[in-house]
C-alpha positions as CSV (number, residue, x, y, z in Angstrom):
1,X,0.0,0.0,0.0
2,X,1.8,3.3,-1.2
3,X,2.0,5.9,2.1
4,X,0.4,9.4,2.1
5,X,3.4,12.1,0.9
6,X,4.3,14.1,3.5
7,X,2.8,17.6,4.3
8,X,4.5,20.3,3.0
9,X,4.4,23.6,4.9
10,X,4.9,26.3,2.1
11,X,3.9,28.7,5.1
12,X,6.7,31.5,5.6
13,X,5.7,32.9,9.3
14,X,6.2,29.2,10.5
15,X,9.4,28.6,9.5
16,X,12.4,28.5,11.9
17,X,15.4,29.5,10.3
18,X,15.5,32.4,12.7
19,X,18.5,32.0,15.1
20,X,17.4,32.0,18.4
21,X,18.6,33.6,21.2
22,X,19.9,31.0,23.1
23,X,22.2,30.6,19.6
24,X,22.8,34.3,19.3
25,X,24.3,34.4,22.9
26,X,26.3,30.9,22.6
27,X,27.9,32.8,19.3
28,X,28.8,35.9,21.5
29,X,30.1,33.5,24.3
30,X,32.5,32.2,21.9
31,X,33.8,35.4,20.6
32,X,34.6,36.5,24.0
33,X,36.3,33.6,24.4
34,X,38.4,33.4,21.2
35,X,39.0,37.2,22.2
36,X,40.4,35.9,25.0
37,X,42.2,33.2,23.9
38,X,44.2,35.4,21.1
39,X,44.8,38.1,24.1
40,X,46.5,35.4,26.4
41,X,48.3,33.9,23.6
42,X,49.7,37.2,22.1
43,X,50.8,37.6,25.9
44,X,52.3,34.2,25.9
45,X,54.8,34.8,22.6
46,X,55.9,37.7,23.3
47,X,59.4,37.4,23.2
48,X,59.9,40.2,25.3
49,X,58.3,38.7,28.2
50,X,60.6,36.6,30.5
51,X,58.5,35.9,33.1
52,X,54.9,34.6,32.5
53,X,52.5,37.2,35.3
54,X,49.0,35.0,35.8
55,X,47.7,37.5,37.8
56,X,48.8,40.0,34.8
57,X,47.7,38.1,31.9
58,X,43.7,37.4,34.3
59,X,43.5,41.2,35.2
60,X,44.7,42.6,31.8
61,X,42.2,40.8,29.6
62,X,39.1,42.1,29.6
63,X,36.4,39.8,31.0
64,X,38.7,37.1,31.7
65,X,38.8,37.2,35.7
66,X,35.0,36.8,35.7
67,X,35.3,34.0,33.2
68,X,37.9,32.7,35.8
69,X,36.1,33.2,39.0
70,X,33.1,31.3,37.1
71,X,35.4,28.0,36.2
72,X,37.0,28.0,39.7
73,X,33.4,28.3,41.4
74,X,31.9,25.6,38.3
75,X,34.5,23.4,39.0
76,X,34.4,23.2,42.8
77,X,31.7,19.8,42.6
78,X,34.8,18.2,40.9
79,X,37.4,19.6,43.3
80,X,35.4,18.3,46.4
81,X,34.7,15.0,44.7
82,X,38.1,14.5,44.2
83,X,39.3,15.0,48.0
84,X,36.5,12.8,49.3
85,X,37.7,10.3,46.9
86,X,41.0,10.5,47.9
87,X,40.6,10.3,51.8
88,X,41.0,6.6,52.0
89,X,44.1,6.9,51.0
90,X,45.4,9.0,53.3
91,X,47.3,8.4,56.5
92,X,45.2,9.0,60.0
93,X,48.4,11.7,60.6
94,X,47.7,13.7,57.3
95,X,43.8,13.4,58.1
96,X,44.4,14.6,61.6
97,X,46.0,17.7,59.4
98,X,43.4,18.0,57.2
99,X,40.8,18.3,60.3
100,X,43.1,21.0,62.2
101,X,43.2,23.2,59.2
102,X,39.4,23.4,58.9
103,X,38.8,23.8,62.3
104,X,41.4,26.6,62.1
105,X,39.8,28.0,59.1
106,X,36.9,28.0,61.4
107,X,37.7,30.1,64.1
């Protein structure tokens, strides 16, 4: 039995070739980010730099500090899954360390 042909929708004002704005900022992200890129790398083979200055390179480029903070603070799930992960394998002494530096850190 030969199937229907498909529908057709020769309508203009339903069509969705409009980029969204979910799309529009994802492109935006990414130019800030190649910005960003090319500003750190530009920094990076400079042959007249001897010394490579994080704190330079995140406070010079424009919007890259937030982007850092952001990571750093997106990142912290992995950071504590890590350490929990990790604290079988750890001595009772270097536990015992661990536990006196967050009870210092919380006085």
């Amino acid at each position: 039995m030969p199937r229907k042909p498909a529908a057709i929708n020769n309508d203009p004002e339903k069509e969705t070739n409009k980029p969204s704005p979910s799309n529009d900022t994802n492109k935006d992200e990414i130019s800030n980010l190649n910005r960003m890129l090319a500003a750190v790398l530009n920094y990076l083979s400079d042959d007249e730099v001897e010394e490579i200055d994080f704190d330079y390179i995140v406070d010079k480029t424009e919007g890259l500090r937030d982007w850092w903070d952001r990571y750093r603070e997106s990142n912290r799930k992995n950071i504590e899954e890590e350490i929990r992960k990790s604290l079988g394998e750890l001595s009772l002494e270097e536990l015992e360390k661990i536990r006196e530096q967050i009870k210092e850190k919380q006085d």
